[in-house]
C-alpha positions in Angstrom: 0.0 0.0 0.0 3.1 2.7 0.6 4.8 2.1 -2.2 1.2 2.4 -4.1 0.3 5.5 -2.1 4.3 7.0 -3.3 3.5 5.9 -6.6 0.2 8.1 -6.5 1.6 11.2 -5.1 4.4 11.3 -7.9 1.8 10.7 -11.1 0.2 13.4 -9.2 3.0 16.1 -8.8 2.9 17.8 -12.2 -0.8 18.2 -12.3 -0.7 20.1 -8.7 1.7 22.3 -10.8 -0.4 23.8 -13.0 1.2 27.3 -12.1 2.7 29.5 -15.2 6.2 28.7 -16.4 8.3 29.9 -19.3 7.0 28.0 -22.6 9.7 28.2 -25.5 8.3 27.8 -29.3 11.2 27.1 -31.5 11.0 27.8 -35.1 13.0 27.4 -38.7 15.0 30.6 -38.5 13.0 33.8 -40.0 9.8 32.5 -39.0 9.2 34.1 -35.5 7.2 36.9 -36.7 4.7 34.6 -37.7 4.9 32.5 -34.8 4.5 35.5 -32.0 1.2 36.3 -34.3 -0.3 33.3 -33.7 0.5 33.4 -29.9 -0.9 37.0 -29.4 -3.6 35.9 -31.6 -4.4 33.1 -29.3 -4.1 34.9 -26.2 -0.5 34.4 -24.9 1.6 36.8 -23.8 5.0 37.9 -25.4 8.3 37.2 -23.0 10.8 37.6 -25.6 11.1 37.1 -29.2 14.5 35.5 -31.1 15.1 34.4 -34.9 13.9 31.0 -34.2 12.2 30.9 -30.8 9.6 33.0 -29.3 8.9 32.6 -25.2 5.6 33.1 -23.3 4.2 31.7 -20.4 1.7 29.2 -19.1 1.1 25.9 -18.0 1.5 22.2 -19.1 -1.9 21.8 -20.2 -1.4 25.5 -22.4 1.4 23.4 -23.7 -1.3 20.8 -25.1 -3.8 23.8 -26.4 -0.3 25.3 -28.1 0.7 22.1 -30.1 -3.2 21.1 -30.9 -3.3 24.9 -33.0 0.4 26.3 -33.8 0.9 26.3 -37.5 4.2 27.8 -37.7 6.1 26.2 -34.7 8.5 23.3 -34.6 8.5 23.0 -31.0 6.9 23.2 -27.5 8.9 23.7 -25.0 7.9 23.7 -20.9 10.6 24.9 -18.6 11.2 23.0 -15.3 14.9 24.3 -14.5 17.4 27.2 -14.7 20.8 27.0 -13.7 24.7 27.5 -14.6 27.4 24.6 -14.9 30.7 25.4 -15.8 31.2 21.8 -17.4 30.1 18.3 -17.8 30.4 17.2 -14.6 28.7 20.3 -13.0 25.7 20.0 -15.2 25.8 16.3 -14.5 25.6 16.9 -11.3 22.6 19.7 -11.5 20.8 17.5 -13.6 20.5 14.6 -11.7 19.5 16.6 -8.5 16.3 17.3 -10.9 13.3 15.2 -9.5 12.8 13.4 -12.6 11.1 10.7 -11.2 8.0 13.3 -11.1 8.1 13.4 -14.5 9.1 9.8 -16.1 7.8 7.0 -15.6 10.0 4.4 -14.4 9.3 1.8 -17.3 9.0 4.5 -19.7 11.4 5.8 -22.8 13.4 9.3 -22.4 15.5 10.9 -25.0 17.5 13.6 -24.8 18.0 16.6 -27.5 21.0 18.9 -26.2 21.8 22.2 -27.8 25.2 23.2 -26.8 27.5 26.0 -26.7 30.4 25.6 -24.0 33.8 26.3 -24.2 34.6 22.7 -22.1 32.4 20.7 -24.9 33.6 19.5 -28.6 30.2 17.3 -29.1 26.8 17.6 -28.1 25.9 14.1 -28.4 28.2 13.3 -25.3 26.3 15.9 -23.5 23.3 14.1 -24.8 24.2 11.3 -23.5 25.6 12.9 -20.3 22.3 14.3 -19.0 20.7 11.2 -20.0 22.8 9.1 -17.7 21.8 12.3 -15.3 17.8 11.4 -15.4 18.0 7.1 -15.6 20.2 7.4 -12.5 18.2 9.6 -10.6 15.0 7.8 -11.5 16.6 4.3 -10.4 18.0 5.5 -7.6 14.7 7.0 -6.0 12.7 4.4 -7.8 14.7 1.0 -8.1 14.0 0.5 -12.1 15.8 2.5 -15.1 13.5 3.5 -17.8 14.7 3.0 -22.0 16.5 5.2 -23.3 17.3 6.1 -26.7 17.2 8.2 -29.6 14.0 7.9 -30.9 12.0 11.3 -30.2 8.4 9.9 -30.5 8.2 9.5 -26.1 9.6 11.5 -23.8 11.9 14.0 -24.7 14.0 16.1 -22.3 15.7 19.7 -24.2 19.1 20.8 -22.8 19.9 24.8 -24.0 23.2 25.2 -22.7 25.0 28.5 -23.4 28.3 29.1 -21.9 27.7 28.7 -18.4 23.6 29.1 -18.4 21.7 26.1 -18.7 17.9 25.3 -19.0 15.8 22.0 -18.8 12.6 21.7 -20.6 10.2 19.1 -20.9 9.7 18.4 -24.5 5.7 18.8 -25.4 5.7 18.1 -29.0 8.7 15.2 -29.2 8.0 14.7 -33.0 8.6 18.6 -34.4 5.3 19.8 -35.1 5.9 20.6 -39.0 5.2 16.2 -39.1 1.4 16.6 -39.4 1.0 13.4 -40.1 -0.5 13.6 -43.6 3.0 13.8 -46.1 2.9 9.7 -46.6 4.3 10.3 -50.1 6.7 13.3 -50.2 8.2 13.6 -53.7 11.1 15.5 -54.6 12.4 17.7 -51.6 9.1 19.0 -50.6 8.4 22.4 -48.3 8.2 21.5 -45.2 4.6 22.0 -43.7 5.4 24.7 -40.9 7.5 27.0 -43.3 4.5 26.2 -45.9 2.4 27.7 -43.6 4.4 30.4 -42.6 4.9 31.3 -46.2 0.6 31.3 -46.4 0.4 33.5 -44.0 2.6 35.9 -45.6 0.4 36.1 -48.3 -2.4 36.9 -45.7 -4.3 34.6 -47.5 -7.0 33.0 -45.2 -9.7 31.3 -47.2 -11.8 34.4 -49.1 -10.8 34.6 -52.6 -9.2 31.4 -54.5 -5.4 29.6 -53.8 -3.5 28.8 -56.7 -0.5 26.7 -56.4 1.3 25.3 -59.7 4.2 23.4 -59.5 2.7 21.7 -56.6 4.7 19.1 -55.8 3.4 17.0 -53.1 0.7 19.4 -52.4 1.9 21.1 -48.8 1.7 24.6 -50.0 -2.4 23.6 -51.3 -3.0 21.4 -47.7 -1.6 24.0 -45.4 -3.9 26.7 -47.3 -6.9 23.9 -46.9 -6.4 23.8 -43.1 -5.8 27.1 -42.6 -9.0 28.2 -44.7 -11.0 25.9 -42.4 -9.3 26.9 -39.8 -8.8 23.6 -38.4 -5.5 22.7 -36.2 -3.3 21.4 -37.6 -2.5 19.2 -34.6 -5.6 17.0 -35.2 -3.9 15.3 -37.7 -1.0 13.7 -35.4 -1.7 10.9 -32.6 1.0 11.1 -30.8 2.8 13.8 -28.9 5.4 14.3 -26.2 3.3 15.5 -23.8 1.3 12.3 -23.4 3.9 10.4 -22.3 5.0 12.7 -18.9 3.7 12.2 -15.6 0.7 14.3 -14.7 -1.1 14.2 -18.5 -4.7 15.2 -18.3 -6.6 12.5 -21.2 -9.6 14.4 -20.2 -8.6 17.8 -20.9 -6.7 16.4 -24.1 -9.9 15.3 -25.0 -12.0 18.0 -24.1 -9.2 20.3 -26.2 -9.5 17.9 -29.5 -13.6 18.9 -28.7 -12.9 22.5 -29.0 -10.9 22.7 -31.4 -13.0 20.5 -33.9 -16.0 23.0 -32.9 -14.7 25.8 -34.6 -13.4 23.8 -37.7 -15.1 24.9 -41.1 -17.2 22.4 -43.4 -16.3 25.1 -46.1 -15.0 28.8 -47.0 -15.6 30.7 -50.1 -12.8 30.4 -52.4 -11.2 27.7 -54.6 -7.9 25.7 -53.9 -6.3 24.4 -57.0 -3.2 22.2 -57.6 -1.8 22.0 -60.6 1.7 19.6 -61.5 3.1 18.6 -65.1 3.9 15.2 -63.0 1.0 12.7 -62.9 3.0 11.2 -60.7 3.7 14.2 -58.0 -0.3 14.9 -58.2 -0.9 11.1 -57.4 1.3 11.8 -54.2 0.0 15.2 -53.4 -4.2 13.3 -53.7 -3.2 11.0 -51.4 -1.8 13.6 -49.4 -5.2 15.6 -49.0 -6.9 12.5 -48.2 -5.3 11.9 -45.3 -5.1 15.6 -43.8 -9.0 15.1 -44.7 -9.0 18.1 -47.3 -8.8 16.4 -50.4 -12.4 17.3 -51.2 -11.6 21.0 -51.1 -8.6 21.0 -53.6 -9.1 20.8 -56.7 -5.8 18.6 -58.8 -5.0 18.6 -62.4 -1.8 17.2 -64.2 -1.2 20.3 -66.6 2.0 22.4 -66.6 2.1 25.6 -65.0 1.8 27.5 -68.2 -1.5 26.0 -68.8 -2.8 26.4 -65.5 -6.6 28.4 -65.9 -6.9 30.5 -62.9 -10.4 30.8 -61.5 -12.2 34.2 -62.0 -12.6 36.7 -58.8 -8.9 37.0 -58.3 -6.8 35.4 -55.6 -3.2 34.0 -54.6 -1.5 32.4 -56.9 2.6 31.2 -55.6 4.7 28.9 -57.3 8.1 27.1 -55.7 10.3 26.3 -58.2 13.9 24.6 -58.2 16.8 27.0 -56.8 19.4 25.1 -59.4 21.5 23.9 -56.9 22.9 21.2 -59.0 25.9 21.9 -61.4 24.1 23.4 -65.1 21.0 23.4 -63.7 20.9 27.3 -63.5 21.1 27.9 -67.4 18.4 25.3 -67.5 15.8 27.0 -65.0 16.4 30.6 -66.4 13.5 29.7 -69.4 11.6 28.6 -66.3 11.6 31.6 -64.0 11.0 34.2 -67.5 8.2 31.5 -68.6 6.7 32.2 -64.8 7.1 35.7 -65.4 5.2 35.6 -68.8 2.7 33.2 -66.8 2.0 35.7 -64.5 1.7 39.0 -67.0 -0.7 36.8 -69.5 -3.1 35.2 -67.5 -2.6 36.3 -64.0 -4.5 39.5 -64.0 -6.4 40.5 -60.7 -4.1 37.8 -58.7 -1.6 38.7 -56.2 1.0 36.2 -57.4 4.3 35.0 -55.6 7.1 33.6 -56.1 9.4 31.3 -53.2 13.0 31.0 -54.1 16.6 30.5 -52.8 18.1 31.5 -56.1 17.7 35.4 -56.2 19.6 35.9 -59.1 17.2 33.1 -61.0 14.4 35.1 -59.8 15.3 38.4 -61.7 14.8 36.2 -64.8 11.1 36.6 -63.9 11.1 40.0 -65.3 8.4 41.8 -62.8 9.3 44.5 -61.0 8.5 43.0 -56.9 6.3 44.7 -54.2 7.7 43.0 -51.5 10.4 40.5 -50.6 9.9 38.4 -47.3 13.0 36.6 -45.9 12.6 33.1 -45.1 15.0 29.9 -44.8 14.2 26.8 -46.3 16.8 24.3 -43.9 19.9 26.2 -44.5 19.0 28.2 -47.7 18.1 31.9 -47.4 15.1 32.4 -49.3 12.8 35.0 -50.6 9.0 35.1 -50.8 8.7 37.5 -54.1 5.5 39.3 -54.2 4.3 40.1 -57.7 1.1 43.2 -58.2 -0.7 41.4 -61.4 -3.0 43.5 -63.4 -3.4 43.6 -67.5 -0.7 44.8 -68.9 2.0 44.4 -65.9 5.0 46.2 -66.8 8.4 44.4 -67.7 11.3 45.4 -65.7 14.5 44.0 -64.8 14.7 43.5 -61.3 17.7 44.5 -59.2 
């Protein structure tokens, strides 16, 4: 009966400390404007805002509401300690005086992610594995078992920021990032991944009046995320599994009762059209299937033409393309007919569109021959990008852009 009663009052720890704490959202780099929007939109308050993170407050179960709606985020991040180490052996010991064992289960899974920037340290997998060795020993020395441990990031995950000589602890909410929605089964040639897709949307300020026009679609994440975000349903529906559910103290109920809520407010429709055109039968095959499983492939309409040929729905709208950057050796001089054909695309039968182009290859993108409204920085992995936003209306003026 003690040891059930001990067992009890642990599970029970982190939901008697449902007071505020720091909550990190990590992004791809460039994308924290977009991020902080949808946390003021949602209610949150702004701590601090970085290149790829932005910081509010609340508690674990915020964490669960954050991860059920953020579009734009990678990660969710809930901060349990704060403290400076000097080395490896300081923060071991710091880490292990953590009570862990109020937060993992003692025949669960933990991974560690460490992010590391200390004079004393050449590799941050051996801090990894450092503060890992920290939280199975504390847990089988207060509990008598050692969870798993691993690399795998789909159970608990434990996120080590240490800077110099500042460290901070944070439970891992998401585990999985969140741009894995779930739905990409079939990806197809180096596709956008979904939370810069979105980010990219929202740049447009697209959000479901008018129509959505993506050629060149690829696998079809630049059509889905502009199908979810239309319907404004969460994008965290589509995933089963997060880290959060796999801490001490997770609330089913209020999960449940969050999933509730957000399906509530979830669109059957909007006005516009979404179509997704590809010259590759095979990339629109990938990019149906795709739809189906996010559960919009009903609202997008596919069709195996090349850009050129694409026929724009009347009333005016967004239409964005992504082609190649030419990284490959010759593949520039091959992609400049590309880029002026897109230009040409947009002049002829764009008119009454706001169209856009989303490149890594700025000199390519002077090929287009469009004079640009406005150039949003992004990073697609480590390639600095551009968002080029195009004013279409009959007879657009040809310019060389600088």
């Amino acid at each position: 009966m003690l040891n059930k009663k001990l067992s009890r009052e642990k599970v029970t720890i982190l939901e008697l400390s449902q007071s505020k704490r720091k909550i990190l959202l990590t992004c791809s780099k460039k994308i924290s404007p977009f991020l902080r929007k949808e946390l003021e939109f949602a209610g949150f308050p702004i701590v601090s805002e970085k290149e790829s993170s932005v910081e509010t407050e609340g508690t674990f179960n915020d964490c669960m509401k954050l991860n059920l709606s953020i579009r734009t985020g990678q990660r969710i991040l809930f901060l349990i300690e704060e403290f400076f180490a000097k080395n490896p052996s300081e923060l071991y010991k710091r880490v292990v005086s953590i009570s862990w064992e109020d937060y993992i289960p003692q025949d669960g899974y933990v991974s560690v992610l460490a992010i590391v920037d200390n004079p004393t340290v050449t590799n941050s997998l051996f801090i990894n594995q450092k503060c890992k060795d920290a939280i199975v020993d504390r847990i089988k020395e207060k509990c008598g078992q050692r969870p798993d441990s691993g690399p795998s990031k789909n159970k608990a995950v434990i996120y080590v920021y240490w800077k110099k000589e500042s460290c901070s602890v944070y439970l891992d909410t998401s585990g999985e990032p969140l741009s894995k929605r779930g739905y990409r089964k079939l990806p197809f040639q180096a596709p956008m991944q979904e939370s810069l897709a979105a980010a990219v949307i929202q740049a447009t300020g697209w959000e479901g009046k008018g129509n959505f026009v993506s050629p060149m679609c690829g696998s079809g994440t630049l059509a889905i995320e502009a199908a979810l975000i239309a319907l404004h349903k969460s994008p965290g529906l589509l995933r089963s599994n997060y880290g959060f559910m796999h801490f001490k103290g997770f609330d089913k109920n209020k999960w449940y009762e969050l999933r509730k809520e957000a399906k509530a407010i979830t669109r059957k429709s909007f006005s516009g059209r979404i179509l997704a055109t590809d010259i590759n039968p095979q990339a629109i095959e990938a990019a149906q299937k795709n739809a189906k499983t996010a559960g919009v492939d009903n609202l997008i309409e596919f069709q195996v033409r090349d850009y050129s040929n694409t026929i724009l729905p009347e009333g005016g709208g967004i239409v964005i393309l992504n082609p190649d950057y030419g990284q490959r050796r010759g593949q520039v001089e091959q992609l400049k007919d590309v880029y002026r054909g897109i230009g040409d695309f947009f002049k002829n039968q764009c008119q009454g569109y706001t169209g856009y182009i989303f490149t890594g290859n700025f000199e390519l993108a002077k090929e287009v021959g469009l004079r640009t409204k406005r150039r949003v920085p992004f990073f697609n992995s480590t390639i600095e990008c551009r968002l080029m936003e195009y004013e279409l209306y009959k007879g657009s003026r040809k310019v060389k852009c600088s």
